[in-house]
C-alpha positions in Angstrom: -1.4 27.1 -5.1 -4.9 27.7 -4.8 -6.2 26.9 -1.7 -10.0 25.9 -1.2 -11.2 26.2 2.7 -14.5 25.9 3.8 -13.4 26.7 7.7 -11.8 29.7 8.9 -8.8 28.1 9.9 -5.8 27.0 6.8 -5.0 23.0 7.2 -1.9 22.0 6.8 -0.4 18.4 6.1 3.6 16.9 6.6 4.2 14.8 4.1 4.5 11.9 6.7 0.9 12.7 7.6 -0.1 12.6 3.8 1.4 9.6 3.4 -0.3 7.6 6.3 -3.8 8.9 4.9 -3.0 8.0 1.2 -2.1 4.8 2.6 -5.5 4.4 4.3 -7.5 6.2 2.3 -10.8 5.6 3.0 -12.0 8.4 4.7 -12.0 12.1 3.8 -11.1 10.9 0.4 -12.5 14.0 -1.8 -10.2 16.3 0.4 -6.9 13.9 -0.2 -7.6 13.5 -3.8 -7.9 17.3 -4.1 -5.2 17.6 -2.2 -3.0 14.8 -3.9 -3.5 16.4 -7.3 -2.3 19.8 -6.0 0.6 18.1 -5.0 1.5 16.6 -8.1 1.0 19.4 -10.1 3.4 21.7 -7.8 6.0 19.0 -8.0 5.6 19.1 -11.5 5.8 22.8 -12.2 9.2 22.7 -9.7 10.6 19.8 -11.5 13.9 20.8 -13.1 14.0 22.0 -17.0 13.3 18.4 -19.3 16.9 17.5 -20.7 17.3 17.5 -24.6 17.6 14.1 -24.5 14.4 13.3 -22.8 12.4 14.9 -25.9 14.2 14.6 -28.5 15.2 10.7 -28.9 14.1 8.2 -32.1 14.2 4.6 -30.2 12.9 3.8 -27.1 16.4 2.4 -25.9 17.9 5.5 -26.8 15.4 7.2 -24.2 16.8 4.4 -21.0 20.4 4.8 -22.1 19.6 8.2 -21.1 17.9 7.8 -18.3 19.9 5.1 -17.6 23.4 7.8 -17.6 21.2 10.6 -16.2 21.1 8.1 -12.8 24.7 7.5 -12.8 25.3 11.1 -13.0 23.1 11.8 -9.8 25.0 10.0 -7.2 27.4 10.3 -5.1 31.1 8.4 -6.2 32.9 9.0 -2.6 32.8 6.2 0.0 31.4 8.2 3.2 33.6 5.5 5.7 30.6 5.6 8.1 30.6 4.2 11.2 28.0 2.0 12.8 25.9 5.0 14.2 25.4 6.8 11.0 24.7 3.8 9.0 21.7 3.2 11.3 20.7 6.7 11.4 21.0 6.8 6.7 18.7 3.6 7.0 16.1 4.9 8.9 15.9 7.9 6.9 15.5 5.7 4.0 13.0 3.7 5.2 10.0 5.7 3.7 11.2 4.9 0.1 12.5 0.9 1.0 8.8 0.4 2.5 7.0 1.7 -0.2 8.7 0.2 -3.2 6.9 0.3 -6.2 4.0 2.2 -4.7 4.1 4.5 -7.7 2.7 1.4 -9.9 -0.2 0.1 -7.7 -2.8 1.5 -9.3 -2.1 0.8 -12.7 -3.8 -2.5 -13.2 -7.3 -2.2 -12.1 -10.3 -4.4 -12.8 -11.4 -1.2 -15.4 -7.8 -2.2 -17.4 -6.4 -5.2 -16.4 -7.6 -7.0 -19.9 -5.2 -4.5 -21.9 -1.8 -4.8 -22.7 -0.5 -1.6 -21.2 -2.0 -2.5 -17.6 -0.6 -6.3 -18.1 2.9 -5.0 -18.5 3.1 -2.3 -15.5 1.3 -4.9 -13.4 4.3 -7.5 -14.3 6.9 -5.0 -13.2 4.6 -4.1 -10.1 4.4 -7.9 -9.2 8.2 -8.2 -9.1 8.3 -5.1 -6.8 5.9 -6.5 -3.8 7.3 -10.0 -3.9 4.7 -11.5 -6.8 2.2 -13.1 -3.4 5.0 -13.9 -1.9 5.5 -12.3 1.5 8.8 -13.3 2.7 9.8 -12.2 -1.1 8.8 -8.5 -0.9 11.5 -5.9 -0.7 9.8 -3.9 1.9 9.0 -7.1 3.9 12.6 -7.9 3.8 14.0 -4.2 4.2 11.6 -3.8 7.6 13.1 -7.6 8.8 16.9 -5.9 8.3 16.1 -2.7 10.3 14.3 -4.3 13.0 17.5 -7.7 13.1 19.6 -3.6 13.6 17.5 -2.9 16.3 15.6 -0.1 13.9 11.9 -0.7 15.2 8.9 0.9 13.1 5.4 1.6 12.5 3.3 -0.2 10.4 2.7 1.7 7.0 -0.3 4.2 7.4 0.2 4.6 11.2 0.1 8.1 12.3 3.4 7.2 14.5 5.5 7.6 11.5 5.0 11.5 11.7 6.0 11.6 15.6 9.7 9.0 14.9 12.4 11.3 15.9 14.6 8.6 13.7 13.1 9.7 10.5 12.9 13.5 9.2 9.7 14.7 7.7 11.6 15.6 4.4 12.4 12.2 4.0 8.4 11.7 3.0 8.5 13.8 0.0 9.5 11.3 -2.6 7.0 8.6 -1.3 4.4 11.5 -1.4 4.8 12.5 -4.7 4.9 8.7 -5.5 1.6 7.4 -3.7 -0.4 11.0 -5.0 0.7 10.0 -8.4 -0.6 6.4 -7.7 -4.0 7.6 -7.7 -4.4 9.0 -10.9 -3.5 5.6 -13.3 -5.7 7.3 -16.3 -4.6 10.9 -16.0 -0.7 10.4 -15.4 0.1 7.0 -16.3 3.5 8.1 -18.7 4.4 10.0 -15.6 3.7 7.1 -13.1 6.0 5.1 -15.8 8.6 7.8 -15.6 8.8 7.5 -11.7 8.6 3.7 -11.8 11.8 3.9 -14.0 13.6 6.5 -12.3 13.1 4.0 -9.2 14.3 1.1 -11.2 17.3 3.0 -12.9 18.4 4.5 -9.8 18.3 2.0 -7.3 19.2 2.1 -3.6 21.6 5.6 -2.8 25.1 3.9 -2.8 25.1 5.7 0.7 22.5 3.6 1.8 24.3 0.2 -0.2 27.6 1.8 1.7 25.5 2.1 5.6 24.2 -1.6 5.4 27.7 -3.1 3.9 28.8 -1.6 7.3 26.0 -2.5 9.8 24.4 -5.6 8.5 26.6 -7.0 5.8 25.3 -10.5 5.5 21.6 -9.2 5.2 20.9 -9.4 1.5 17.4 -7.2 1.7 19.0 -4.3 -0.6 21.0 -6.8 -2.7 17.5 -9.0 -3.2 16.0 -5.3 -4.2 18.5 -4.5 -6.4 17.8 -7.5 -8.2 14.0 -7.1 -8.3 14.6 -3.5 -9.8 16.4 -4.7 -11.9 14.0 -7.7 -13.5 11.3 -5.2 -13.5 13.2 -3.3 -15.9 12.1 -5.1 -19.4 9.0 -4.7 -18.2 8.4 -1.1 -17.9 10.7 -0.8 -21.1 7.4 -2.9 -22.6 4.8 -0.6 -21.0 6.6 2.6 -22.0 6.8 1.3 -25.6 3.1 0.2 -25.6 2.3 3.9 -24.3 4.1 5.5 -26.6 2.7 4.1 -29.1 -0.6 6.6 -28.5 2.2 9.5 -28.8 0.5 11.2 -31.8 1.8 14.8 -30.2 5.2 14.1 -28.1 2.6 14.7 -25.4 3.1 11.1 -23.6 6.9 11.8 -24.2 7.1 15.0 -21.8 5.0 12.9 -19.7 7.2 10.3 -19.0 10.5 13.0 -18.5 8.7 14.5 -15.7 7.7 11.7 -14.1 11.2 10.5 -14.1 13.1 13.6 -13.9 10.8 14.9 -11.0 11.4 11.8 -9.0 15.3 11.9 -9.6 15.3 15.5 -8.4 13.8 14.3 -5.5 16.0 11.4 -5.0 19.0 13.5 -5.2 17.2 16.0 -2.9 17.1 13.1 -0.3 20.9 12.3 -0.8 22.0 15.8 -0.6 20.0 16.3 2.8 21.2 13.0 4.1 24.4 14.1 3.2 24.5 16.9 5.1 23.1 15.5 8.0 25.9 13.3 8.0 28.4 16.2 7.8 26.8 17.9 10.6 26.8 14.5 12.8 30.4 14.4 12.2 31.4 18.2 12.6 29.3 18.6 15.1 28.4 16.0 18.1 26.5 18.3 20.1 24.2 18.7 17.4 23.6 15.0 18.3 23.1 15.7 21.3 20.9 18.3 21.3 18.5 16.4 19.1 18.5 13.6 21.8 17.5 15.6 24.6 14.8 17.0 22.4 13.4 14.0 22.0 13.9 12.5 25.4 12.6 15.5 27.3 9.3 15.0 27.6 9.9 11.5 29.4 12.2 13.1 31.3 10.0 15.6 33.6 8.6 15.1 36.6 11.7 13.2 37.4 14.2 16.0 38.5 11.7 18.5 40.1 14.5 19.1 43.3 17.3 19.4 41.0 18.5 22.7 39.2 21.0 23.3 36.2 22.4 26.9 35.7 19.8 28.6 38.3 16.8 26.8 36.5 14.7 23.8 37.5 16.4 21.1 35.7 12.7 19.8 34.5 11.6 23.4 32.9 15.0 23.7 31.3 15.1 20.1 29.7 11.5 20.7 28.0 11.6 24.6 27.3 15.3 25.0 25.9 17.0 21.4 25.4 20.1 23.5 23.6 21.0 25.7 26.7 20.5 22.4 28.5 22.7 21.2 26.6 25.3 23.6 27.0 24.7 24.0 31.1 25.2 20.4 31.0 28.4 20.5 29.2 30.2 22.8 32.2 28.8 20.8 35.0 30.6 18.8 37.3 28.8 15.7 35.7 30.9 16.3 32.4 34.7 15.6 31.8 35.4 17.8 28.7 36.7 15.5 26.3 37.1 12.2 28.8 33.9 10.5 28.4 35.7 7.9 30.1 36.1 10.1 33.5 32.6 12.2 33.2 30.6 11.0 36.0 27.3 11.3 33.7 28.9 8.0 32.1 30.2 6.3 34.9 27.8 6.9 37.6 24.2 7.9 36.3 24.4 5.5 33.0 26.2 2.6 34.8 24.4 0.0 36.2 22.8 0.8 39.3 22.8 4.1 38.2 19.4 6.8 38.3 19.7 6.3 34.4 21.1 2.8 33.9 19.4 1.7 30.3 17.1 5.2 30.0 19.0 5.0 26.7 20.1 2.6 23.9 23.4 1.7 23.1 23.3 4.3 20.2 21.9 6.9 22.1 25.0 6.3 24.9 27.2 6.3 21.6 25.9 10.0 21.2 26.3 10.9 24.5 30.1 9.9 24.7 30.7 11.7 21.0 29.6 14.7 22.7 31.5 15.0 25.8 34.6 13.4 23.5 34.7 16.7 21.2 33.7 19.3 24.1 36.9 21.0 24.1 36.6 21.7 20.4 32.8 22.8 20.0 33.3 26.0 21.0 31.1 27.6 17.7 29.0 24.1 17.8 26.2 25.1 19.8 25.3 27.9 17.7 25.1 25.3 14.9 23.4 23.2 16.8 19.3 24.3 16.1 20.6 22.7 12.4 19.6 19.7 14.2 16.1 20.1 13.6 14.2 19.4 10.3 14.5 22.5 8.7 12.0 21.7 5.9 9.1 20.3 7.9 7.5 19.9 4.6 3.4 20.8 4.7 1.4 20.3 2.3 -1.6 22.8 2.3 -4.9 20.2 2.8 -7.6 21.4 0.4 -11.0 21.5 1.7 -13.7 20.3 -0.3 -17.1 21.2 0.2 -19.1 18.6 -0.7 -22.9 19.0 -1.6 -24.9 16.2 -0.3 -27.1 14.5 -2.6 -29.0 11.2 -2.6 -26.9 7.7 -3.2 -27.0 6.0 -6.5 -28.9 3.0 -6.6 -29.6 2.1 -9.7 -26.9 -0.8 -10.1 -26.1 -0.4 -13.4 -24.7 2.9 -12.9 -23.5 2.5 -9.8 -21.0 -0.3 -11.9 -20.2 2.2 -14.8 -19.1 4.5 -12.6 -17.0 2.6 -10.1 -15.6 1.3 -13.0 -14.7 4.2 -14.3 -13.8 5.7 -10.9 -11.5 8.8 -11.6 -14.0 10.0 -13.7 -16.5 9.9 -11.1 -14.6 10.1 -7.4 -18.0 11.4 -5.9 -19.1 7.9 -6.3 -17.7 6.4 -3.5 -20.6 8.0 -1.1 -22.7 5.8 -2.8 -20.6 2.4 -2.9 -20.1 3.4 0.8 -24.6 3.4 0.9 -24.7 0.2 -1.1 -22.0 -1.9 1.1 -23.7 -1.1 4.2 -27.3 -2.2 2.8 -26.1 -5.0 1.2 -23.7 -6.3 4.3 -26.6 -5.4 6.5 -28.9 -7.6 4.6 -26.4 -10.5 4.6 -26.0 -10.6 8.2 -29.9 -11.0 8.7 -30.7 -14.6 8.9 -27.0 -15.7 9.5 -27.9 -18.3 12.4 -31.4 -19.8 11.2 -30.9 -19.9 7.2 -29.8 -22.3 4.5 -26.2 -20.9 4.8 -25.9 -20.1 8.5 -23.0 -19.7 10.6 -21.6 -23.2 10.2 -20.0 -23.3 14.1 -20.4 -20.5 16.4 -17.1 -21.2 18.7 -14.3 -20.5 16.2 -11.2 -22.3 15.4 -9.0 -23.1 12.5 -10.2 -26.5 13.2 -13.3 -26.4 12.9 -13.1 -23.6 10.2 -10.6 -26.6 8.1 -13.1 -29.0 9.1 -15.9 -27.1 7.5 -14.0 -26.2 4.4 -13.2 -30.1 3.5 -16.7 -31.0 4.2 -17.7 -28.0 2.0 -15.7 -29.4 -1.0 -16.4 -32.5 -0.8 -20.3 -32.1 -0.7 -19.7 -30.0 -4.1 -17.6 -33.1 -5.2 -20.7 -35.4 -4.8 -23.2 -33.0 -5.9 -21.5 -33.4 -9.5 -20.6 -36.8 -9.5 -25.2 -37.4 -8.1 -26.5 -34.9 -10.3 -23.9 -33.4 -13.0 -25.2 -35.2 -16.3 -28.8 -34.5 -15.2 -29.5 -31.2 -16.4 -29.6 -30.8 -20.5 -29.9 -27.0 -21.4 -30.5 -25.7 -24.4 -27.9 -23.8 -26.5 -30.2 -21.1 -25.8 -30.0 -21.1 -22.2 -26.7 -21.8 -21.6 -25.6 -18.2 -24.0 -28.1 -16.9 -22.2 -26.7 -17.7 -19.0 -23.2 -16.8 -20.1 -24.2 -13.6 -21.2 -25.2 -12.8 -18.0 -22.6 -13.3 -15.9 -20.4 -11.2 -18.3 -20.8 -8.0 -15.8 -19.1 -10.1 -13.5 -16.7 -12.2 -14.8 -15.3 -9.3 -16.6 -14.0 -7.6 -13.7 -12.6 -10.9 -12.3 -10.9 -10.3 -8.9 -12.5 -6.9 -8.9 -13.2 -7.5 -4.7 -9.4 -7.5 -4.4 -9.0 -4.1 -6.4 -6.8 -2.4 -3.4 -4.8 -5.5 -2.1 -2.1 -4.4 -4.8 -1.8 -1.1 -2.5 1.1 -0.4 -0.1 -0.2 -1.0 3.4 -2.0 -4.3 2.3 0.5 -6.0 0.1 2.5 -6.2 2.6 1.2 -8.3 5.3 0.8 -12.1 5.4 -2.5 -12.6 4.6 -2.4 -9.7 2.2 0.3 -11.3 -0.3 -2.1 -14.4 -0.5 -4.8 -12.1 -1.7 -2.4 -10.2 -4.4 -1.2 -13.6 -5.6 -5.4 -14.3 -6.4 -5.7 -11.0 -7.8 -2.5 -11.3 -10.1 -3.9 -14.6 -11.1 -7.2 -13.7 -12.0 -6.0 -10.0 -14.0 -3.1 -12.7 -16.0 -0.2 -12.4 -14.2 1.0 -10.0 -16.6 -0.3 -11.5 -19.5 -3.4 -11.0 -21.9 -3.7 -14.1 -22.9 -3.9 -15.9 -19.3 -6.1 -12.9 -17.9 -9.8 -14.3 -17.3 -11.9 -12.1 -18.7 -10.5 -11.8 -22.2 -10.3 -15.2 -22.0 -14.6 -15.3 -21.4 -14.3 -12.4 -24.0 -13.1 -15.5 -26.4 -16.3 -17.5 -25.1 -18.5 -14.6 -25.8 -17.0 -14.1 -29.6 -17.7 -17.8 -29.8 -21.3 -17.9 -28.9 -21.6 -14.9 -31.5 -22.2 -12.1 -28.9 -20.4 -8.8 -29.4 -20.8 -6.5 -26.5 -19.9 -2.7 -26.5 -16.9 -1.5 -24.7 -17.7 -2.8 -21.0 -16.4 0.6 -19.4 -19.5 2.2 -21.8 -23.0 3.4 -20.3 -23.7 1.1 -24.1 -22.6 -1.9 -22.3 -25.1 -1.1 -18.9 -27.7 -0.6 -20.9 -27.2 -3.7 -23.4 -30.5 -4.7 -24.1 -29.7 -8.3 -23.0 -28.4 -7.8 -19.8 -31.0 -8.2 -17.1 -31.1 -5.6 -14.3 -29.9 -8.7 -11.3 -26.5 -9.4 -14.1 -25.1 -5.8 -12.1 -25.9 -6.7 -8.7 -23.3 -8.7 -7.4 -20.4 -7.2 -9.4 -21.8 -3.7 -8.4 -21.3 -4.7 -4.6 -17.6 -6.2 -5.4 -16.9 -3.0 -6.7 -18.6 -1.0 -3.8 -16.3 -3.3 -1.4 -12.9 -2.9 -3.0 -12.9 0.5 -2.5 -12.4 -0.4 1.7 -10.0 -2.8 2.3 -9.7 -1.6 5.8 -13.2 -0.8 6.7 -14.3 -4.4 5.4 -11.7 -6.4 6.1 -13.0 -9.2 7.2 -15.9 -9.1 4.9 -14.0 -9.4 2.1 -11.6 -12.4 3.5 -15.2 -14.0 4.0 -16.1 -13.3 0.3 -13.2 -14.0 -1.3 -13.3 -17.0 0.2 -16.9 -17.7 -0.9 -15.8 -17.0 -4.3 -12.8 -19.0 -5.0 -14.1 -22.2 -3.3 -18.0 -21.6 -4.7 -17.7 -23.3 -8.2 -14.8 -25.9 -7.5 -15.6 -29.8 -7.8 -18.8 -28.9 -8.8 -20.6 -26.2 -10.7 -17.4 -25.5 -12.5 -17.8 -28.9 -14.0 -21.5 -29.2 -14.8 -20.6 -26.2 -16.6 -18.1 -27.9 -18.6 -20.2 -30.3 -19.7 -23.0 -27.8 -20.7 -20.3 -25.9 -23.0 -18.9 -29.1 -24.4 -22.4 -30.2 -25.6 -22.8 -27.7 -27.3 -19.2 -27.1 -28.9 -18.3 -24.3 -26.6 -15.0 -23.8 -25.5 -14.5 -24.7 -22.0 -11.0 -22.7 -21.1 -12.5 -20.6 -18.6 -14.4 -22.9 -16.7 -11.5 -25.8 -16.8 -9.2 -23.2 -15.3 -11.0 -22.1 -12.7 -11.6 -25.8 -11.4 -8.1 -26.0 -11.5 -6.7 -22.3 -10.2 -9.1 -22.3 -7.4 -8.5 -26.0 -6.2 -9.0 -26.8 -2.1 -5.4 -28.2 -2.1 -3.0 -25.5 -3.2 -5.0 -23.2 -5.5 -7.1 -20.2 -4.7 -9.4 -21.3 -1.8 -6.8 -23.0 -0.3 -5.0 -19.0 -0.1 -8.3 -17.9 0.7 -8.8 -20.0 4.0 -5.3 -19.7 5.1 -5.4 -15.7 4.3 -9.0 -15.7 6.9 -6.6 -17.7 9.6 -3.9 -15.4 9.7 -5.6 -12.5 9.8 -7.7 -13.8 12.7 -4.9 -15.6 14.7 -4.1 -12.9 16.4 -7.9 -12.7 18.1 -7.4 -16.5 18.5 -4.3 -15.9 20.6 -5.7 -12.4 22.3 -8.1 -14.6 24.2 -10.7 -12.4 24.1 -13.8 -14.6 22.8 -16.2 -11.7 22.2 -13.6 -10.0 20.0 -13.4 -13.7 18.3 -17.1 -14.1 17.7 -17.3 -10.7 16.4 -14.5 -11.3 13.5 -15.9 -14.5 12.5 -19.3 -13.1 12.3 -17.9 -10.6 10.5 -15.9 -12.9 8.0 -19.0 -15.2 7.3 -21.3 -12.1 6.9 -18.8 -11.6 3.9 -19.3 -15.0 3.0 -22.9 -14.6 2.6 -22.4 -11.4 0.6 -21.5 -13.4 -2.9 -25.4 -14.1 -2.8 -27.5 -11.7 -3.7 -29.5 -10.9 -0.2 -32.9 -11.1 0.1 -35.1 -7.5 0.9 -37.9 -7.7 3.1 -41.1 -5.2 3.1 -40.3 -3.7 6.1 -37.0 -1.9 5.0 -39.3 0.6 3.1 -39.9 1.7 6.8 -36.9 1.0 8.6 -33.7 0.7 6.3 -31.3 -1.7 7.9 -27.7 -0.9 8.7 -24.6 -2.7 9.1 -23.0 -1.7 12.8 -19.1 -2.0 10.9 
């Protein structure tokens, strides 16, 4: 691997810490897509010789019966007969693949794609992996409820604690590394991404890991309710596979696919065969166990024992500096019964209530304890097995440097939306969506207390935010019902005005672009906004996604545009420069979910409720009169209705994210949110520029 480095010094990755950054992904983002790509292409060039049957089939089904038998052949037939101890300990080490189920496929439908029938299909299979918008119906949402109900408590996804949990070796990353690095390249990989997606579908959950929750939690259906999900995705991908390989002219697309699958079962079965020796050890091998646990205890553990001494040594330096001869020391001291657990004063005195250590440990790390004294008598060759404890393979990945030249933002709208549309062509443009979200927010936040859409209430509550929102509707209601006949455009105007807002309604949703992404699509509020962005991109369907349904409109009025991801279709003659500006600034915000969080529950808010009752409807009528279809306009007015529809997810989305400042008590964190969130709201209007930010540019402080 070449390795670029702009410092003296080599940076180095695990693939936990990869993970977390892939997941967040919004800073140092030329580095982890370098770095991403390298990784894919290594774990392509170690992927195992492509069978003959992967290359060398004549129906598609021919391909998945092979796949489908290459799975079977992979695992393992035996019952293990684990107890209660090692099932918890095979969950956890599964965790990183049953919390980032169907990461592989999040990309795939973007607002650049979503219109075709490739992007519909993946996106139908994705849907069924994240629970469709429904959060208590994602597997990972269900697989975290069954570890934490087993007492199994861990990060959120993208947290940086993932790479300190003792519970969960690093190797156990390397799959969902693979997966979300693959994630990001939709256009350059997508019959490999279709390969993984089916090797996860195909395979399944381990039947070790089926085997650990039968024993530990066997009325909690979360793998059973995944199996199933896998399974429904499955015609799916079968449908975007066959679409793909359609555009096989070469047998190109078919390797493709093989590696994708066949380097994600290798590293399945990699997972399994080092679970499955970590199991063998546990069992031959209890002071292994132990050793692991005082490795991982230590540090709390000093400063507590500075009088006391094991084997000559100051119990605190021995503990931190050599937990195995602690181990060992421990083992031959009067605390420790050889082989009565039962009679070791370590159990009965220190760990028993009243004890110095009564509750320093959990019930499963007591478990280990007694395992360990139980088997001292036979472990005489176990503590020079015992470093196997560690994670051998701490699994770096070598962090490519970039070095970036620094060069002025694009401003010029209409580029800045060809390019983010066509963003793995052009990655560097993220520098200047980051330039243009910052103006633009900045200039939206100017005014908010004085103008004609001010902060509606400055104290917030969900009452008064509810209270707003009705009021809202309601005034759009009567606007219609006072003035919606009143207006008579001419067919002219009213193409004209279509036309227009093709740069935006064509990338319908386009503000929601990364909600489909693990780390998002899992929280509460962030299934509301997947469940908007599936319904805007079709739900899997061509024919119910919005744009090609304006597309229709447009065919109707007799316009033919180029291809929208063309520079053709920026520089169409009849678009006016303002047609780009709003969809350029949806685009620019999509790409940070995180860093404009609130800002975007404030405009997506702004945009689902902004036409309903109202404008939607005086357009109607302009589109009838003049023998228009009025589809796309009577579907929004439906979809985004204030009772159930799309602003109602919208205002319920901004009230769980912000409950938990409600509940914090903290009013200046509060007031800072909510400014935050209606600063977003603001942001669906263009914002005015004033004369004096050719002096002194504004900035937004988030």
């Amino acid at each position: 691997m070449v390795l670029v480095i702009t410092k003296e010094k080599e940076a180095v990755l695990t693939h936990a810490d990869l993970c977390s950054r892939l997941i967040n992904f919004e800073s140092d983002v030329d580095c982890l897509l370098s770095t991403a790509q390298c990784l894919v292409a290594d774990m392509h060039k170690a992927c195992p010789a492509l069978p003959e049957q992967f290359t060398n089939w004549r129906a598609i089904d021919e391909l998945l019966e092979s796949a489908r038998l290459f799975c079977e052949s992979g695992q393992l037939p035996d019952q293990l007969h684990l107890d209660r101890q090692e099932s918890l300990r095979i969950l956890a080490q599964y965790a990183p693949m049953g919390l980032l189920t169907g990461c592989v496929l999040q990309n795939v439908a973007n607002p650049a794609n979503g219109h075709t029938l490739l992007a519909a299909q993946a996106h139908a299979a994705h849907a069924l992996l994240v629970g469709a918008g429904m959060h208590s119906h994602n597997p990972a949402v269900q697989f975290r409820l069954m570890l934490e109900q087993l007492g199994i408590f861990l990060p959120a996804l993208g947290s940086s604690r993932f790479e300190a949990s003792t519970a969960i070796p690093l190797n156990c990353w390397r799959l969902p590394a693979y997966w979300l690095s693959l994630s990001l390249f939709p256009e350059q990989y997508p019959g490999e991404i279709l390969g993984a997606a089916f090797c996860e579908a195909l395979y399944g959950t381990p039947l070790m890991v089926l085997e650990a929750q039968q024993q530990a939690a066997p009325n909690l259906p979360a793998l059973e309710e995944k199996k199933r999900r896998l399974q429904d995705a499955l015609p799916h991908l079968r449908d975007a596979t066959q679409t793909l390989l359609k555009q096989d002219a070469d047998g190109r697309v078919r390797k493709c696919f093989a590696t994708g699958f066949i380097t994600s079962a290798s590293l399945l079965r990699e997972w399994e065969k080092r679970c499955l020796e970590d199991w063998h050890l546990g069992r031959q091998q209890p002071q292994r166990a132990m050793v692991e646990l005082v490795r991982n205890k230590a540090r709390f553990a000093r400063g507590y024992h500075n009088k006391l001494k094991l084997a000559g040594r100051v119990f605190d330096d021995l503990i931190v500096q050599d937990a195995q001869c602690f181990v060992q020391e421990l083992g031959q001291s009067r605390w420790v019964s050889p082989g009565q657990p039962e009679k070791s004063l370590l159990v009965t005195r220190l760990l028993a209530f009243g004890g110095p250590m009564f509750r320093i440990f959990t019930e499963q790390e007591e478990t280990v304890i007694r395992d360990w004294i139980r088997q001292l008598p036979h472990s005489s060759d176990a503590a020079a097995l015992a470093t196997d404890a560690v994670d051998t393979d701490p699994g770096n990945v070598p962090l490519v440097i970039v070095e970036s030249t620094v060069s002025a933002p694009i401003t010029c709208v209409r580029e800045l939306y060809h390019q983010l549309l066509n963003l793995e062509q052009y990655p560097q443009i993220r520098n200047s969506a980051t330039a243009f979200c910052n103006s633009w927010l900045a200039r939206s936040a100017q005014g908010i207390h004085k103008d004609d859409n001010a902060l509606p209430f400055s104290v917030y509550s969900h009452q008064a935010l509810r209270a707003w929102f009705e009021a809202r509707a309601a005034t759009q209601v009567q606007s219609y019902a006072e003035h919606g006949g009143d207006n008579e455009k001419s067919r002219e105007d009213v193409i004209d005005e279509a036309l227009q807002l093709c740069p935006m309604i064509l990338i319908d949703g386009a503000w929601l672009r990364r909600w489909s992404n693990a780390g998002l699509v899992e929280t509460p509020f962030g299934a509301l906004l997947y469940k908007i962005l599936s319904d805007e991109i079709g739900n899997g369907d061509c024919a119910l996604n919005h744009p090609n349904i304006y597309r229709s409109l447009m065919e109707d009025m007799g316009i033919h545009l180029p291809n929208f991801r063309s520079r053709e279709f920026v520089h169409f003659s009849r678009f006016n420069q303002t047609a780009f500006e709003v969809p350029a600034f949806w685009l620019s915000v999509s790409l940070f979910p995180q860093k404009y969080m609130p800002e975007t529950l404030g405009l997506n808010l702004a945009m689902e409720l902004s036409g309903v009752g109202g404008a939607y409807r005086s357009a109607r009528d302009e589109l009838r009169r003049h023998g228009f279809s009025t589809l796309f306009v009577d579907l929004h007015n439906t979809i985004d209705n204030v009772s159930s529809g799309h602003s109602a997810m919208a205002l319920e989305a901004i009230e769980l994210w912000i409950d938990p400042y409600l509940r914090s008590n903290d009013q200046q964190q509060l007031s800072k949110a909510w400014l935050r969130i209606w600063t977003g709201y603001r942001a669906l209007s263009v914002p005015t520029r004033s004369w004096r930010e050719w002096l002194h540019p504004v900035r937004y402080p988030y």
